[in-house]
CHARMM internal coordinates of N, CA and C (Angstrom, degrees):
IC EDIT
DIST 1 N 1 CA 1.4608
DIST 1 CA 1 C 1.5221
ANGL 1 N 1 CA 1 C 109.54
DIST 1 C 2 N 1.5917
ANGL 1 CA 1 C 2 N 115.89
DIHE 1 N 1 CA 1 C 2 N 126.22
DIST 2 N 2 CA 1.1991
ANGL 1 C 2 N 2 CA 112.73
DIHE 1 CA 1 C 2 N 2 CA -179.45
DIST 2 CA 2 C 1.7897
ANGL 2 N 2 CA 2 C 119.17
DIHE 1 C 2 N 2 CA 2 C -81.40
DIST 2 C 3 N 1.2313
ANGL 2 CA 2 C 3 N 106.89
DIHE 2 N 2 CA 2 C 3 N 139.67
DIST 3 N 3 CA 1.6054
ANGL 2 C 3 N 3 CA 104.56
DIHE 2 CA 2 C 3 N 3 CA -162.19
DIST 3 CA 3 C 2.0606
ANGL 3 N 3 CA 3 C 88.17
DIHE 2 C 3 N 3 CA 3 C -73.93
DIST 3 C 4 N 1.0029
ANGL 3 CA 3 C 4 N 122.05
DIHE 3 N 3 CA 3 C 4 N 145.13
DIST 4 N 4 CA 1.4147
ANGL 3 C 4 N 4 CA 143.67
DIHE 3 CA 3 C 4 N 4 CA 155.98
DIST 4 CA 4 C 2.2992
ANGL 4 N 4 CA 4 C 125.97
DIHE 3 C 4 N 4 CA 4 C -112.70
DIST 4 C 5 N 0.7899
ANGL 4 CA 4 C 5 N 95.83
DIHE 4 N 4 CA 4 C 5 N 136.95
DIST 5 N 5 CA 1.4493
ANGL 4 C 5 N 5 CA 108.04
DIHE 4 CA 4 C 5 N 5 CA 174.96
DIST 5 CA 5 C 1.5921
ANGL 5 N 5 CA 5 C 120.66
DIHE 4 C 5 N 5 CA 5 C -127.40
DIST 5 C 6 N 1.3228
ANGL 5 CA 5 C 6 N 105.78
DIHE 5 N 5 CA 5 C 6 N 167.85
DIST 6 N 6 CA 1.6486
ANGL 5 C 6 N 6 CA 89.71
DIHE 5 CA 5 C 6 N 6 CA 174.54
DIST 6 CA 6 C 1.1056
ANGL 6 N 6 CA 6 C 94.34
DIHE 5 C 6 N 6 CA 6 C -115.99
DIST 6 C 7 N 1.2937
ANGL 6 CA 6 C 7 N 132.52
DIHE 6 N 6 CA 6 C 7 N 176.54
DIST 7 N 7 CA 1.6054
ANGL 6 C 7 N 7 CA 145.71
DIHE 6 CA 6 C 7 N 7 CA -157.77
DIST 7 CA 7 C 1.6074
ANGL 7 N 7 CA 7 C 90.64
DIHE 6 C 7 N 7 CA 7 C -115.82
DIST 7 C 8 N 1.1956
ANGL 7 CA 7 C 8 N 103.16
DIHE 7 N 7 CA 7 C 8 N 125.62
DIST 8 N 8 CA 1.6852
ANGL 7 C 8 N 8 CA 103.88
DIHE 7 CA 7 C 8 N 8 CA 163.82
DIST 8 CA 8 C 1.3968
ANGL 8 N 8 CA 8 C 126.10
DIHE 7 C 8 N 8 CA 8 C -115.76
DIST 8 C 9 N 1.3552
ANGL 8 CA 8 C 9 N 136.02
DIHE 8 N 8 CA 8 C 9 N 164.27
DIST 9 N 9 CA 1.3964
ANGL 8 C 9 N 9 CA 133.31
DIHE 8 CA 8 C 9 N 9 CA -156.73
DIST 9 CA 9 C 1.4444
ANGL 9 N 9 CA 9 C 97.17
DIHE 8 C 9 N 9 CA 9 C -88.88
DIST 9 C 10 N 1.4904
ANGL 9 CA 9 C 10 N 102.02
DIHE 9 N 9 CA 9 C 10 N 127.04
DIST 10 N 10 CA 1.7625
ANGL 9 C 10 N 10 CA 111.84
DIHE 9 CA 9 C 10 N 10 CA 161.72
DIST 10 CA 10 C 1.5119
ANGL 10 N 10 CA 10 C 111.27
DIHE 9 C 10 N 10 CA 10 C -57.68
DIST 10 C 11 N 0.8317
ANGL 10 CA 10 C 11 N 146.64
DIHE 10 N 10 CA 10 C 11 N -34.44
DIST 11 N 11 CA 1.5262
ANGL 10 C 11 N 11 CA 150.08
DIHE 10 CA 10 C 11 N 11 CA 177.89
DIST 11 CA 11 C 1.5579
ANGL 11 N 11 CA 11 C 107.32
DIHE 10 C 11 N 11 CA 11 C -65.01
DIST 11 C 12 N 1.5725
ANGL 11 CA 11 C 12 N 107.49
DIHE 11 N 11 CA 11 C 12 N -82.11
DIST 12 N 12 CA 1.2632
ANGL 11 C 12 N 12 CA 107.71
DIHE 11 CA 11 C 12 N 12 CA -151.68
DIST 12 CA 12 C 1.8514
ANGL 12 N 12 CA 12 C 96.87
DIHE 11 C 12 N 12 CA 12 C -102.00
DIST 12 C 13 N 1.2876
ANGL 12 CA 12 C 13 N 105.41
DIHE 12 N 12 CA 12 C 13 N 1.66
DIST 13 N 13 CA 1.7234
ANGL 12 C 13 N 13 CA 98.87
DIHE 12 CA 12 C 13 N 13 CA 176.68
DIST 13 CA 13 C 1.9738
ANGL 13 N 13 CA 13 C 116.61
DIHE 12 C 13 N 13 CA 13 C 70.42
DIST 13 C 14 N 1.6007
ANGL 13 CA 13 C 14 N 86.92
DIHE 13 N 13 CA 13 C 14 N 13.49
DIST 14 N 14 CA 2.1470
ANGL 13 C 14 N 14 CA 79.30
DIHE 13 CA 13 C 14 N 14 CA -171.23
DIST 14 CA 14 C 1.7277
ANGL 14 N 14 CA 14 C 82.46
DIHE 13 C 14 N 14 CA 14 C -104.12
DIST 14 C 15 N 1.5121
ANGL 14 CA 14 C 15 N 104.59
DIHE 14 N 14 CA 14 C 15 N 147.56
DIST 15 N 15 CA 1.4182
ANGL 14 C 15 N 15 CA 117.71
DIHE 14 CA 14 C 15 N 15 CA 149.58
DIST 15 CA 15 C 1.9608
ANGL 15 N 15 CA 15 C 119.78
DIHE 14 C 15 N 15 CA 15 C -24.84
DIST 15 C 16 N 1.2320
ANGL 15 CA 15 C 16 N 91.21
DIHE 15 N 15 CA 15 C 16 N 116.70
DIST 16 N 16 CA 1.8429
ANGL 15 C 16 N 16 CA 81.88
DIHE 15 CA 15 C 16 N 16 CA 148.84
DIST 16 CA 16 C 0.9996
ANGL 16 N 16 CA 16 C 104.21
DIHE 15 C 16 N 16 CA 16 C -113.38
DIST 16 C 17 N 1.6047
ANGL 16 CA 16 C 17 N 103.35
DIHE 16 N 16 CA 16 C 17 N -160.30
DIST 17 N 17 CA 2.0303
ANGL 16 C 17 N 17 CA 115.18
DIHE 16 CA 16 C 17 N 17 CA -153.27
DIST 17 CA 17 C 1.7277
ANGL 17 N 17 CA 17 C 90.53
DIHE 16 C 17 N 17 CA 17 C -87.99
DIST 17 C 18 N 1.2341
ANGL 17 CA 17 C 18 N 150.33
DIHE 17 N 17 CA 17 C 18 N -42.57
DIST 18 N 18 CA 1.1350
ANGL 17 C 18 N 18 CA 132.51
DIHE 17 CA 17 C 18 N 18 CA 148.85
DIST 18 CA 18 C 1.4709
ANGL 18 N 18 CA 18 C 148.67
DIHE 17 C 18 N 18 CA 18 C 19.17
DIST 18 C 19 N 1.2061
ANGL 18 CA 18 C 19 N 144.32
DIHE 18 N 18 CA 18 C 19 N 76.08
DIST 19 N 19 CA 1.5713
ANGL 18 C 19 N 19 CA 132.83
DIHE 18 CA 18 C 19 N 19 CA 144.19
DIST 19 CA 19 C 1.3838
ANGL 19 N 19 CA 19 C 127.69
DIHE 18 C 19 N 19 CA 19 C -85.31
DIST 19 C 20 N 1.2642
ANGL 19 CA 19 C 20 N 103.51
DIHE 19 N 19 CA 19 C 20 N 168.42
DIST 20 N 20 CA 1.7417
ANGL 19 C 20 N 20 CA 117.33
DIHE 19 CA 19 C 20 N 20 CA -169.67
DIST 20 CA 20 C 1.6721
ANGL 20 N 20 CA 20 C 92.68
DIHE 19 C 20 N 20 CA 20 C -129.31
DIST 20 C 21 N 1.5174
ANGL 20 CA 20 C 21 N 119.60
DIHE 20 N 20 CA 20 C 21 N 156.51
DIST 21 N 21 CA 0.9081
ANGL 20 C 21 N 21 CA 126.69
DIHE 20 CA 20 C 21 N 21 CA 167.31
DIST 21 CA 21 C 1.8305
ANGL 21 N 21 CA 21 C 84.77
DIHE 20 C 21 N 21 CA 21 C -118.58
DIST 21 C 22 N 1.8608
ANGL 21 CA 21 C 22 N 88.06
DIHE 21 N 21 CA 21 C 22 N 167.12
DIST 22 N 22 CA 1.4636
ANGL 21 C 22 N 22 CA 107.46
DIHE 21 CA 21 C 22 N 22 CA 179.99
DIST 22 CA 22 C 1.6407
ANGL 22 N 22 CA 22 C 110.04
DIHE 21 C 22 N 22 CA 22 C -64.29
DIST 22 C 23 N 1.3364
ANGL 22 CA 22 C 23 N 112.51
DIHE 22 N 22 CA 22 C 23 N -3.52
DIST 23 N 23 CA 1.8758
ANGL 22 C 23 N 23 CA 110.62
DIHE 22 CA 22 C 23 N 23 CA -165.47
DIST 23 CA 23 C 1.6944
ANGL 23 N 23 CA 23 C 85.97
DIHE 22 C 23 N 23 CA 23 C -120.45
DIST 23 C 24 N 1.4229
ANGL 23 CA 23 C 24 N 135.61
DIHE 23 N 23 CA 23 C 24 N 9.81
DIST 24 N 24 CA 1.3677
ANGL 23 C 24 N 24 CA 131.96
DIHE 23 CA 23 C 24 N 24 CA 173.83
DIST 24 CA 24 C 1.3144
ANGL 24 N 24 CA 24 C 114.15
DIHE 23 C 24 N 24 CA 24 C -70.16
DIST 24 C 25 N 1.8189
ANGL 24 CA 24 C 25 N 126.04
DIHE 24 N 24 CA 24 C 25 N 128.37
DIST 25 N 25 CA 1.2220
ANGL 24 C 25 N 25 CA 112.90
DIHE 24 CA 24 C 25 N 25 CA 167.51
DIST 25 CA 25 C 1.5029
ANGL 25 N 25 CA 25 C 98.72
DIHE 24 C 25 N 25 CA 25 C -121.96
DIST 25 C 26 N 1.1801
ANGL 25 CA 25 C 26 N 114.41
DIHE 25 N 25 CA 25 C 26 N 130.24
DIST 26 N 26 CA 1.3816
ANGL 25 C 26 N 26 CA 117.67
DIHE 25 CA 25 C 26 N 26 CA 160.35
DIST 26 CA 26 C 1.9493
ANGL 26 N 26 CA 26 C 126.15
DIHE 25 C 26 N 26 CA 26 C -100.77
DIST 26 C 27 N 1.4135
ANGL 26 CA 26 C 27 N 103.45
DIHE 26 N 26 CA 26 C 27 N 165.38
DIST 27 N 27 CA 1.6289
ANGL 26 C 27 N 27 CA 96.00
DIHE 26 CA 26 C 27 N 27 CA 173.92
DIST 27 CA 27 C 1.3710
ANGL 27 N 27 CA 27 C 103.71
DIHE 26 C 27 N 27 CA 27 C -154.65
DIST 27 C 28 N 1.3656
ANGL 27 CA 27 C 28 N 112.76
DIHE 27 N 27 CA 27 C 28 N 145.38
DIST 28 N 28 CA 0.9823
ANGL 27 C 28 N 28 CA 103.92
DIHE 27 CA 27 C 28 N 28 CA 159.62
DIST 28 CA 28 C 2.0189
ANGL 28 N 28 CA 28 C 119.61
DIHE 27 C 28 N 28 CA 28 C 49.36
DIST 28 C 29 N 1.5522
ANGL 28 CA 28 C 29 N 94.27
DIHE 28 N 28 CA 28 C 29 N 37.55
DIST 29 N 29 CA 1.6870
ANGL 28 C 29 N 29 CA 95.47
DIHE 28 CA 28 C 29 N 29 CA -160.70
DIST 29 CA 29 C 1.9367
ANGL 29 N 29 CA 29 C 94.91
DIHE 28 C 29 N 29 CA 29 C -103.19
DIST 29 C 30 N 1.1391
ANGL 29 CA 29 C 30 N 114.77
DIHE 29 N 29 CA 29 C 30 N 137.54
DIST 30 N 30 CA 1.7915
ANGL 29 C 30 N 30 CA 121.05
DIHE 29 CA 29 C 30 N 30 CA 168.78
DIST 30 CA 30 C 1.3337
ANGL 30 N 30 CA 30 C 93.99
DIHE 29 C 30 N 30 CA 30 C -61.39
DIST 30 C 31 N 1.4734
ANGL 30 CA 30 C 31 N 145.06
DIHE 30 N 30 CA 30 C 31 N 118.45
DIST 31 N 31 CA 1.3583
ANGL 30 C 31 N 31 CA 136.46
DIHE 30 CA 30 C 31 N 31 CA 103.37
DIST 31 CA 31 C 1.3074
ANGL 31 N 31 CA 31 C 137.19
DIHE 30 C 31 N 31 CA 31 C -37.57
DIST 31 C 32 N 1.4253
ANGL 31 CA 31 C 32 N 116.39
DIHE 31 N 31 CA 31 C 32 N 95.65
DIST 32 N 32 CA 1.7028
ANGL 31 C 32 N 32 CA 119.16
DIHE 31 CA 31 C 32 N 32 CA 172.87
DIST 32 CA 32 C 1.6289
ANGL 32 N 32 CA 32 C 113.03
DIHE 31 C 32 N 32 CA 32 C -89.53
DIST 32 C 33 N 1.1616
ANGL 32 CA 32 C 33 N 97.72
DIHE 32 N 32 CA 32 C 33 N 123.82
DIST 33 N 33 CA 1.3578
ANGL 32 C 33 N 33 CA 113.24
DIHE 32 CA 32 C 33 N 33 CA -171.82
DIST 33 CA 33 C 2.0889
ANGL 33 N 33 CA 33 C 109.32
DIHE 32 C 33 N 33 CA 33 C -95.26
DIST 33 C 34 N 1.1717
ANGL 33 CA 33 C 34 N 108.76
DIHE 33 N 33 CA 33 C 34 N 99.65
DIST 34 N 34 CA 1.5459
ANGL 33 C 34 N 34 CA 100.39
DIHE 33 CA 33 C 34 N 34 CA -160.20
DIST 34 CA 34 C 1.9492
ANGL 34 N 34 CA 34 C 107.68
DIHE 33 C 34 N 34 CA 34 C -73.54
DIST 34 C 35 N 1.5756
ANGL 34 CA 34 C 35 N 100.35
DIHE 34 N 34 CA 34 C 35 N -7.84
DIST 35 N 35 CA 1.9668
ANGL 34 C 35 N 35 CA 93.74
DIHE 34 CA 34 C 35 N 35 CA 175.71
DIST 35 CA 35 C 1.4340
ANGL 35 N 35 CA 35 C 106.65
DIHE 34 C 35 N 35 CA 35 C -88.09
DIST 35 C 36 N 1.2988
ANGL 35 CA 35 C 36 N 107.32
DIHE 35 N 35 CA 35 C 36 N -35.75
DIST 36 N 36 CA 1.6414
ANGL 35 C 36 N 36 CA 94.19
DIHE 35 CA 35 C 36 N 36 CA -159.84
DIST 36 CA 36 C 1.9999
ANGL 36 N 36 CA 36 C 98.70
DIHE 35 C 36 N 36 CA 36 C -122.15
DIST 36 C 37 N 1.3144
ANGL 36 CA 36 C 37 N 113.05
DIHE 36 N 36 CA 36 C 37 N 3.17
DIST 37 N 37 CA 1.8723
ANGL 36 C 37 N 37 CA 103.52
DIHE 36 CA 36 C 37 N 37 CA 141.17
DIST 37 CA 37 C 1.2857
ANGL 37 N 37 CA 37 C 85.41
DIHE 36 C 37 N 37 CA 37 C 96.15
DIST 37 C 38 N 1.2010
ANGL 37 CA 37 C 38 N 170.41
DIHE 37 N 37 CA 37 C 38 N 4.50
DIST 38 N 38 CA 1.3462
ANGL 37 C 38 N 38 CA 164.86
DIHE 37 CA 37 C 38 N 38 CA -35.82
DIST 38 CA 38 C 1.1313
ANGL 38 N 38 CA 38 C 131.11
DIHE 37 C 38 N 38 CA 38 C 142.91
DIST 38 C 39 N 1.2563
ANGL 38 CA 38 C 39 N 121.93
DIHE 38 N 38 CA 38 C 39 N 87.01
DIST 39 N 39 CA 1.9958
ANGL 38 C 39 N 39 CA 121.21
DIHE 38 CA 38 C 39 N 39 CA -174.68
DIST 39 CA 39 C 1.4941
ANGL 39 N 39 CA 39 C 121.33
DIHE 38 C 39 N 39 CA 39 C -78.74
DIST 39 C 40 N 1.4256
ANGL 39 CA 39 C 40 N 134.66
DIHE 39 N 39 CA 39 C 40 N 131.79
DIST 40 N 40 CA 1.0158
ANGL 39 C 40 N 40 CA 110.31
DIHE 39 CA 39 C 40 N 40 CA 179.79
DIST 40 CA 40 C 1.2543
ANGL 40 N 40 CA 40 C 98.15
DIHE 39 C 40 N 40 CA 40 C -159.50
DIST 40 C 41 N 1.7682
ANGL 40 CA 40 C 41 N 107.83
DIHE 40 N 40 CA 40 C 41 N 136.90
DIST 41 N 41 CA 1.6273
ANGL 40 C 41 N 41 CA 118.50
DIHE 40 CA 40 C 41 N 41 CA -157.95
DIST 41 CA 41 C 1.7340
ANGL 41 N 41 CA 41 C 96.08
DIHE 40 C 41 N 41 CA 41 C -92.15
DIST 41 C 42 N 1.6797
ANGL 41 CA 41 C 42 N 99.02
DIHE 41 N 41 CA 41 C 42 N 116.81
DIST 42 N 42 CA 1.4651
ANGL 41 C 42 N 42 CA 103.51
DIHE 41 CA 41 C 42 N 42 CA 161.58
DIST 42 CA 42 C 1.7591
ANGL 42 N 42 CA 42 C 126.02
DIHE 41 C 42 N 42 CA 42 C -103.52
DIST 42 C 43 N 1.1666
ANGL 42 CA 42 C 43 N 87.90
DIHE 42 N 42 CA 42 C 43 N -168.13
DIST 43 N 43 CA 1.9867
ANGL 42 C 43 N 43 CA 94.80
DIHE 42 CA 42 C 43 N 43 CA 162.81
DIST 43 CA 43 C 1.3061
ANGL 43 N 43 CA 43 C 99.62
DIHE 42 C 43 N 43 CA 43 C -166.89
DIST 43 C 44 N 1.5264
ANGL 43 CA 43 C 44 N 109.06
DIHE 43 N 43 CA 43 C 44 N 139.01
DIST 44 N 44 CA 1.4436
ANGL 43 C 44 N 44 CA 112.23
DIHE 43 CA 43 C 44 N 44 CA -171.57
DIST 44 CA 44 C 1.5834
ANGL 44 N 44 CA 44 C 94.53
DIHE 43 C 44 N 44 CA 44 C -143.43
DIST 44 C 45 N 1.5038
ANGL 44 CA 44 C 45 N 98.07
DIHE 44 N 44 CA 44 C 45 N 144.14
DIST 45 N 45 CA 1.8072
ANGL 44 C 45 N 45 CA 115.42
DIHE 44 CA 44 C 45 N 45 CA -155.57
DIST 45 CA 45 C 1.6273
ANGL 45 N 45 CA 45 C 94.19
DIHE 44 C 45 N 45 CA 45 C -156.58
DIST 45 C 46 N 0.9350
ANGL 45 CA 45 C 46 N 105.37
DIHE 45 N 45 CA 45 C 46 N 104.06
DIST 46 N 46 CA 1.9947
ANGL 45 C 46 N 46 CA 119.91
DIHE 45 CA 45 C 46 N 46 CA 168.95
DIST 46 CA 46 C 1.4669
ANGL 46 N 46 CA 46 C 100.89
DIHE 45 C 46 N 46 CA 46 C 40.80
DIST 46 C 47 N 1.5476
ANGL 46 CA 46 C 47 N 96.64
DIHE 46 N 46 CA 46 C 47 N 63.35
DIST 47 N 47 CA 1.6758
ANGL 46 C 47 N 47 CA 119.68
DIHE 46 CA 46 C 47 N 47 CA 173.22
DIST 47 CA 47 C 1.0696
ANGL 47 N 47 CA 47 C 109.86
DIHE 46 C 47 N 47 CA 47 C 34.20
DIST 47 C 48 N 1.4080
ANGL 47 CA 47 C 48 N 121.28
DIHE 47 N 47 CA 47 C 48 N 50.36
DIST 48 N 48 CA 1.5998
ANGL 47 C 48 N 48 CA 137.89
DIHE 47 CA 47 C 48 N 48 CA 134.49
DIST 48 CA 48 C 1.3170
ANGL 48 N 48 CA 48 C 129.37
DIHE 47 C 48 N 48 CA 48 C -104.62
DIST 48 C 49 N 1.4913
ANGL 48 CA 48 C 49 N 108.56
DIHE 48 N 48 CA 48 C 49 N 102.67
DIST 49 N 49 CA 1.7492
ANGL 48 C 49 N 49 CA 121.62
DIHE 48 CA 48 C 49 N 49 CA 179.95
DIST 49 CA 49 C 1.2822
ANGL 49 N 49 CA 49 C 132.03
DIHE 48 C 49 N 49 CA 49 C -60.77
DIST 49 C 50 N 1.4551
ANGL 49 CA 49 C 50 N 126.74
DIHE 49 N 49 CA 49 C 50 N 105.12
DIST 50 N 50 CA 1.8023
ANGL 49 C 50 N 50 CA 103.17
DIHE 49 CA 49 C 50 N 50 CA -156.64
DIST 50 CA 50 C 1.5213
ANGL 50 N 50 CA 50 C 81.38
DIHE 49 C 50 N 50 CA 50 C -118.39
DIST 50 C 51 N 1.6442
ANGL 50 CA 50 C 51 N 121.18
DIHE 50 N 50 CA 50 C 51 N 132.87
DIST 51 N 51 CA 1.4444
ANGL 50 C 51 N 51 CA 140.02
DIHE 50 CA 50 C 51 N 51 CA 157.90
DIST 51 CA 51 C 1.5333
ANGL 51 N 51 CA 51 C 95.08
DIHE 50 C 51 N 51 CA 51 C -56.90
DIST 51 C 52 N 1.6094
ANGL 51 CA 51 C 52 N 133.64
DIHE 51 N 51 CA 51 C 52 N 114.52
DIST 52 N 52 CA 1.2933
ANGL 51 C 52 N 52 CA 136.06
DIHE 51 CA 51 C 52 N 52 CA 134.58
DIST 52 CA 52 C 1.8372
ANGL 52 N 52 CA 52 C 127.30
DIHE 51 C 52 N 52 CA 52 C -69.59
DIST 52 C 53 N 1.4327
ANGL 52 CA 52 C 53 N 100.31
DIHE 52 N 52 CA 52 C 53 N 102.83
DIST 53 N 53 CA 1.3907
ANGL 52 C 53 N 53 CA 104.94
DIHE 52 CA 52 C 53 N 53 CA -158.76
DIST 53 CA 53 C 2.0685
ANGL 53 N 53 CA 53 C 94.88
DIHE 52 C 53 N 53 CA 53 C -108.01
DIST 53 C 54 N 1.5871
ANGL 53 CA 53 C 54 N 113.71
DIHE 53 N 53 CA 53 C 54 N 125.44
DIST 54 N 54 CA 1.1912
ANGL 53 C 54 N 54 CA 136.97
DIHE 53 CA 53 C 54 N 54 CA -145.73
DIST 54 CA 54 C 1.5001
ANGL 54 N 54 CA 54 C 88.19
DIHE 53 C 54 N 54 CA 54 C -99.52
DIST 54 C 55 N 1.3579
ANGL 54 CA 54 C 55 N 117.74
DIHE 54 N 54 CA 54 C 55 N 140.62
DIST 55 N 55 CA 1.7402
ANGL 54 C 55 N 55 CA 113.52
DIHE 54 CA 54 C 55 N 55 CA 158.36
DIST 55 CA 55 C 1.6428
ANGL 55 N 55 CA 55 C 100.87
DIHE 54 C 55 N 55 CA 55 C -91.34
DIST 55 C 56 N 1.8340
ANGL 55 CA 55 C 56 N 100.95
DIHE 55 N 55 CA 55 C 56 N 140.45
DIST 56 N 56 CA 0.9501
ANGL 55 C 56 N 56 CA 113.53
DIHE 55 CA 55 C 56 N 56 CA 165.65
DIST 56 CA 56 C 1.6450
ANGL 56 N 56 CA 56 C 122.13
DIHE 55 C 56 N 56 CA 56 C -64.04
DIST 56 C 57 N 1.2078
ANGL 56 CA 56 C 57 N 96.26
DIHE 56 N 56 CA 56 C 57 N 136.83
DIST 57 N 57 CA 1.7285
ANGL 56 C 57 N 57 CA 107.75
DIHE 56 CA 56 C 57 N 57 CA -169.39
DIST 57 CA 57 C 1.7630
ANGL 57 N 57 CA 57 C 111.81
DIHE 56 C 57 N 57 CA 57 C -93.61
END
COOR INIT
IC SEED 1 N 1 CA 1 C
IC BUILD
């Protein structure tokens, strides 16, 4: 059985509609956060969530 999680918002900490399985890799993916309106670029690697935080240009 593959382990699954749901992805939760770096901001406000609530669930979005989102899961990850344990074999999910993400990059460079938009997180839309549907409570608090909110985009936010992750990467997720053997259900570890890393906030990608951009320098302003």
């Amino acid at each position: 059985m593959k382990i699954t999680e749901w992805i939760h918002c770096p901001v406000c900490e609530n669930k979005t509609r989102l899961k990850i399985r344990a074999d999910t890799e993400l990059k460079n993916f938009p997180l839309y956060c549907p409570k608090c309106r909110q985009e936010t670029l992750i990467e997720v690697k053997n259900l570890q969530i890393t906030v990608i935080t951009e320098p302003d240009a």
